[in-house]
SETORRO-883983 format. One line per 3 residues: number of its first residue (from 1); their letters; for each residue x, y, z of C-alpha. Coordinates in steps of 0.001 Angstrom, whole numbers, plus 500000, padded with zeros to 6 digits. Each point is the difference from the previous one (the first is absolute). Layout:
<nodes>
NUM) a) X/Y/Z; ...
</nodes>
This chain:
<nodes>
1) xxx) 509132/473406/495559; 497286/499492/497508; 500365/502402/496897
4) xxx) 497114/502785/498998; 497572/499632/497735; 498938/502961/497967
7) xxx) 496912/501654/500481; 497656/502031/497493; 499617/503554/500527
10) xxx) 497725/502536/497945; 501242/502541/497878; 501440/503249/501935
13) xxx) 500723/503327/498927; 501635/501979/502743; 501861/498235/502348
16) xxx) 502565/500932/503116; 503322/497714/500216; 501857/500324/503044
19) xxx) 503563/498838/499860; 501469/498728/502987; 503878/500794/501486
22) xxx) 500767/496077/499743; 499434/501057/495931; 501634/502827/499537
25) xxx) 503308/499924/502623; 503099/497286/499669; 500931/498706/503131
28) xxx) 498103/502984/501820; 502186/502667/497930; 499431/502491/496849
31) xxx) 497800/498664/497403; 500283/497458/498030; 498946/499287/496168
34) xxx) 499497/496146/500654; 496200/499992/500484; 499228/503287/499360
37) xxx) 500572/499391/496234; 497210/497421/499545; 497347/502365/502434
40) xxx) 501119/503087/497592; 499242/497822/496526; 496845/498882/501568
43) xxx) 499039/503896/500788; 501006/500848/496523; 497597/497096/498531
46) xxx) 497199/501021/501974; 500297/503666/499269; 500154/498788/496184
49) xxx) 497000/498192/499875; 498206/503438/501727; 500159/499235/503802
52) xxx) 501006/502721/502811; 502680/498538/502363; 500551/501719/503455
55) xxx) 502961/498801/501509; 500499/500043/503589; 503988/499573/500281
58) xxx) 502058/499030/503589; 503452/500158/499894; 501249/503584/500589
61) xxx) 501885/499013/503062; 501844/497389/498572; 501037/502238/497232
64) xxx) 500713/502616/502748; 502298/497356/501804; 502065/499429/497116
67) xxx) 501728/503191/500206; 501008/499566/503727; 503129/497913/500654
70) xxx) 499678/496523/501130; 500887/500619/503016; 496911/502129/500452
73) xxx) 497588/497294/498454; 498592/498859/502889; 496291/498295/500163
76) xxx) 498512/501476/502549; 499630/504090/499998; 498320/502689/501817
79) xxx) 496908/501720/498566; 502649/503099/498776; 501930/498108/498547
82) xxx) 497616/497776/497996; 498898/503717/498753; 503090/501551/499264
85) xxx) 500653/496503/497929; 496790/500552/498270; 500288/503582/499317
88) xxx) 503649/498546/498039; 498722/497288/498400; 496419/501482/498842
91) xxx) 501752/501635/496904; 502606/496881/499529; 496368/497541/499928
94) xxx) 498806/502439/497401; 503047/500061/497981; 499727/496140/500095
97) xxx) 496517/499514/498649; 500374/502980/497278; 502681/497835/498242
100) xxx) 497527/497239/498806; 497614/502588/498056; 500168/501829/496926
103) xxx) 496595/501921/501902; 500514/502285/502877; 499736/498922/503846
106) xxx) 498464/502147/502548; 500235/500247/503205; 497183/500310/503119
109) xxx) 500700/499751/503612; 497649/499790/501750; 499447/500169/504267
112) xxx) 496946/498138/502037; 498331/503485/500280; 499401/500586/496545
115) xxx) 498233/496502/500422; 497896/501405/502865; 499445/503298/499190
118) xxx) 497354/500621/497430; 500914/502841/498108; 504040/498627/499975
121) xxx) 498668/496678/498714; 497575/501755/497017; 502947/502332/499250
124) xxx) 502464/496477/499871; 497697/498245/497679; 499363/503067/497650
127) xxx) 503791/500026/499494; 500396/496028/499363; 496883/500108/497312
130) xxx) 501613/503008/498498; 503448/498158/499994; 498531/496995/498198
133) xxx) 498264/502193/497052; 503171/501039/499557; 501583/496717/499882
136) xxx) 502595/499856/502456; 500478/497003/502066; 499408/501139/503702
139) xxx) 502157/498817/502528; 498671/500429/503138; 501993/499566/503546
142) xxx) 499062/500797/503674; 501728/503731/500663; 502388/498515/502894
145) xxx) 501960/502468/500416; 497372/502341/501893; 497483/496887/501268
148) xxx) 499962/499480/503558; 498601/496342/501763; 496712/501292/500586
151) xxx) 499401/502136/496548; 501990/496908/497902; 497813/497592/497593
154) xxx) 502676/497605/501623; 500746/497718/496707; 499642/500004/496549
157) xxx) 497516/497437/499722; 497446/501915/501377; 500908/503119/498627
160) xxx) 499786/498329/496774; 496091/499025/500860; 499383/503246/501096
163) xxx) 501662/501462/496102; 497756/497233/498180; 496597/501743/502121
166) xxx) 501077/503113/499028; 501220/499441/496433; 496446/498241/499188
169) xxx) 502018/496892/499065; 498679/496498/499339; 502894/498046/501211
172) xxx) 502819/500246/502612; 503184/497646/499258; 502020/498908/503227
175) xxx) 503213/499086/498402; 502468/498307/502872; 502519/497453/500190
178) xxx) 497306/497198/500568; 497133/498408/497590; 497330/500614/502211
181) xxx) 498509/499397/502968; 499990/496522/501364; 498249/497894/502561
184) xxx) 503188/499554/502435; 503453/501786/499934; 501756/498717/496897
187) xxx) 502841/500810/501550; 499569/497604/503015; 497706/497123/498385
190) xxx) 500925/498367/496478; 496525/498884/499081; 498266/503348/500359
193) xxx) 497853/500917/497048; 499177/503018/498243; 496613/501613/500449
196) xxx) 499324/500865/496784; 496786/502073/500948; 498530/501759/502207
199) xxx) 495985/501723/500166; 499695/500753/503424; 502874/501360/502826
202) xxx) 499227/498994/503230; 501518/498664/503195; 500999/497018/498306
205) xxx) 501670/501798/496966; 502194/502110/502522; 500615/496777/502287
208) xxx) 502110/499020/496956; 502088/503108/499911; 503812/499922/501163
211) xxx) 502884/502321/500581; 502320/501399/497060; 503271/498089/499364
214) xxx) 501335/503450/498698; 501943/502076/502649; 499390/503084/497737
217) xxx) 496203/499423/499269; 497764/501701/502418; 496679/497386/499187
220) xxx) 499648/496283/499623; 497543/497898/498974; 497132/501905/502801
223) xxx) 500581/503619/498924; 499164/498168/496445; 497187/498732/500870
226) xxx) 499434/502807/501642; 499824/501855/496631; 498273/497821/498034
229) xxx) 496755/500517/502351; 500294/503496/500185; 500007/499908/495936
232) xxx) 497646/497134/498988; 497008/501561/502643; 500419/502906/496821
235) xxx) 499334/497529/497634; 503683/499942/498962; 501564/496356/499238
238) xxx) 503137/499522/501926; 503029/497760/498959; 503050/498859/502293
241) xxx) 502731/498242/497322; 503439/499378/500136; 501681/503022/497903
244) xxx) 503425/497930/499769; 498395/497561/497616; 500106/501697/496865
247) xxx) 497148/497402/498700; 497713/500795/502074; 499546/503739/498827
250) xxx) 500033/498486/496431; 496838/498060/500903; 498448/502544/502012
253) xxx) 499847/501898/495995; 497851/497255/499155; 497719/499830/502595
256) xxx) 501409/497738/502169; 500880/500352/503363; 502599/497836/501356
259) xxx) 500111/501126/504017; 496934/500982/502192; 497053/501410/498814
262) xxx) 497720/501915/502294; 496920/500635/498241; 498130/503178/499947
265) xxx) 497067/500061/502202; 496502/500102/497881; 498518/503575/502492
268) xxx) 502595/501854/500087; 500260/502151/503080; 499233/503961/499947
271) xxx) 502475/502518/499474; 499187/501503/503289; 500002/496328/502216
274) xxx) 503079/499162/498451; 502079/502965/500877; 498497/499741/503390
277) xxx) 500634/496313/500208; 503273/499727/498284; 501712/503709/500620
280) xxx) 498806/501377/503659; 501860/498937/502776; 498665/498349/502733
283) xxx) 499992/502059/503250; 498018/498180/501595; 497412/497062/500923
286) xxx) 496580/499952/501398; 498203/496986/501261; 496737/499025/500125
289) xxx) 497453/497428/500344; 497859/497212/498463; 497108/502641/500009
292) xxx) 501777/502727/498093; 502217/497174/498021; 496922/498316/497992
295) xxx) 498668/503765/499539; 503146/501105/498491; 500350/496637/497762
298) xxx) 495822/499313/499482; 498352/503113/499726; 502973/502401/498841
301) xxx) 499544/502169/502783; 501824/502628/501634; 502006/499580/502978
304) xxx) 497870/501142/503493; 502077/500697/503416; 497546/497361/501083
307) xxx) 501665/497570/498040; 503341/501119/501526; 502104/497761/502400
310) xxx) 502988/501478/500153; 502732/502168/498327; 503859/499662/499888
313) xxx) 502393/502722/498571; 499703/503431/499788; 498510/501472/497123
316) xxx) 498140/503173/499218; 496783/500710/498323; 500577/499294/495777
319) xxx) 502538/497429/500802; 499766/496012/498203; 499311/497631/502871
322) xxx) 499888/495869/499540; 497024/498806/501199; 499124/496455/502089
325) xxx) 497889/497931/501083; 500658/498862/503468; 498373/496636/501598
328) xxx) 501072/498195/503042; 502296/497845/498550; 501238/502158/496534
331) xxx) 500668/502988/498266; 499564/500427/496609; 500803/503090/497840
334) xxx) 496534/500526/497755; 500292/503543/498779; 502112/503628/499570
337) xxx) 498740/503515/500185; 500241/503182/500845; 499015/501364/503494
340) xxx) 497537/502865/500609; 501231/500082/503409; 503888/499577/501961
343) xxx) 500980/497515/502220; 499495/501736/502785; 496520/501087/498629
346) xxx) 498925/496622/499079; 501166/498287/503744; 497548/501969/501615
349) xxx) 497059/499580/497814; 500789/496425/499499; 496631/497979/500690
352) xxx) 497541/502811/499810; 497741/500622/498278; 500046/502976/497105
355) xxx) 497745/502876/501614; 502312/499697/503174; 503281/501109/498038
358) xxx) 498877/503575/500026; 499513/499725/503827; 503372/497775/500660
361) xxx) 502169/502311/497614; 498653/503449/500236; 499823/499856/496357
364) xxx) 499031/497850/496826; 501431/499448/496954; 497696/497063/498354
367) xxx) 497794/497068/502122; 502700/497634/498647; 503714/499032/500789
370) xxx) 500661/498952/496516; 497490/500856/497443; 499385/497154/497494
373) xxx) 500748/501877/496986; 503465/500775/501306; 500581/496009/501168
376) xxx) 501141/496938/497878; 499126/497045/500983; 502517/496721/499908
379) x) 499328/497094/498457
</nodes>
């Protein structure tokens, strides 16, 4: 396994650090001071020299577990139980963090709908700015003990993206259990190298992705990746590095960045595109043709019901919907929106053209199935 080589990064001043469980638990129970000492000196350092620090902190199930008996410590759990361990262990993480800091630690949990929802995710961010002009180190979890499947953020890696978008940070900082992201398994193949960096997530990039090692880690190397797009298409710089080498934090002071970097893309995406891109579910997908593909991609048009070849799901009217293209021999996914029509809608006036809708429908709502200021396209 070929050993990293650093990397130059430029000079931050907010940045988000998620801590993963592999970090923070000892053999998948409590918390332990082991790494957690050389993370908290590097927080301290950076806070010194003027920087903001978020930090996005697993672990409160493992401290949860370490109050049940061992007989109880079992790996896999149901979804109450995972919460009633979290709702435990919440204040024991807490208690474990507030230890290394002669500056006060606050806590924000946060759910997927304060992500979603507008007003919840203004309100969210007005509290975090607030809590860093008073200069408390945030600690920021996902609020498991009330999240269900469908309303759940789903790991910490992505939440953390999400916190660096709405903290306005310039960097996110993955730390794991591994240096980086390599071009095989490392754990399978001894001459797989490092990828030092990264300026554009694609197919490829996520190809390279495998599972967790971790039992108690809810990501791997994908939901990583995974994060890193949704934060560098904000024009925030994303680094994956191995938080159990206490060097490697002592480098990244200096500018040097010895894991992945993913570098920030140049046109940053709007506020509005990226929440619809990177926080809307998908409810649906519509398909369409070569016609309505090159309009979409070439002329940044709308999406027609002319264009339509089909529709799969069922969705209602304001709903995010994937878009693709559909040829005789492919499918490819080219953009996401949001649909002026349902599903049910849409399969009727699929392949008409605009002045028929009010005819088909009884009714219209807008000569387009997804207008183009409410569509991203995908690279």
């Amino acid at each position: 396994m070929q050993k990293p080589r650093g990397v130059r990064i430029e000079e931050w001043k907010r940045a988000v650090l998620k801590v993963g469980s592999a970090l923070i638990t000892s053999e998948g129970v409590g918390c332990s001071t082991k790494h957690l000492l050389a993370i908290a000196s590097f927080i301290t350092e950076s806070r010194s020299k003027g920087k903001d620090i978020i930090v996005v902190s697993s672990g409160a199930v493992s401290a949860g577990l370490s109050t049940q008996p061992k007989m109880m410590r079992k790996i896999y759990r149901s979804i109450p139980e995972k919460q009633a361990l979290a709702a435990i262990g919440q204040p024991l993480l807490m208690a474990s963090w507030n230890r290394f800091f002669d500056f006060p630690c606050a806590q924000l949990l946060l759910t997927y709908d304060d992500i979603l929802n507008r007003t919840r995710f203004v309100n969210a961010k007005n509290t975090l700015l607030e809590l860093l002009k008073l200069r408390t180190l945030p600690i920021i979890n996902e609020n498991d003990t009330v999240a269900v499947d469908e309303l759940k953020v789903g790991d910490n890696d992505n939440l953390a993206a999400h916190v660096a978008v709405l903290a306005e940070a310039d960097l996110l900082i993955i730390c794991t259990d591994i240096d980086g992201l390599y071009d095989a398994d490392p754990h399978l193949n001894s001459d797989a190298s490092l990828i030092s960096e990264v300026k554009t997530i694609d197919n490829h990039v996520y190809s390279l992705a495998g599972g967790t090692q971790n039992p108690l880690s809810t990501g791997g190397m994908r939901t990583k990746i995974a994060a890193a797009e949704k934060a560098t298409s904000k024009g925030i710089d994303t680094i994956i590095l191995n938080g159990s080498r206490h060097e490697y934090l002592d480098q990244l002071q200096n500018g040097s960045v010895h894991g992945t970097l993913f570098r920030r893309t140049q046109n940053p995406i709007a506020s509005k595109k990226h929440w619809m891109l990177h926080v809307l579910p998908n409810q649906g997908q519509i398909f369409v043709d070569a016609g309505a593909a090159r309009a979409l991609r070439t002329n940044k048009a709308s999406l027609l019901p002319s264009g339509v070849l089909d529709v799969s799901g069922d969705f209602s009217q304001g709903d995010a919907v994937q878009v693709f293209y559909r040829s005789s021999d492919s499918t490819e996914k080219i953009a996401k929106g949001i649909a002026q029509y349902g599903s049910d809608d849409i399969k009727k006036i699929r392949g008409k053209q605009s002045y028929e809708i009010d005819k088909i429908l009884g009714y219209i709502s807008t000569n387009a199935v997804i207008q183009r200021d409410d569509m991203v396209l995908l690279q």
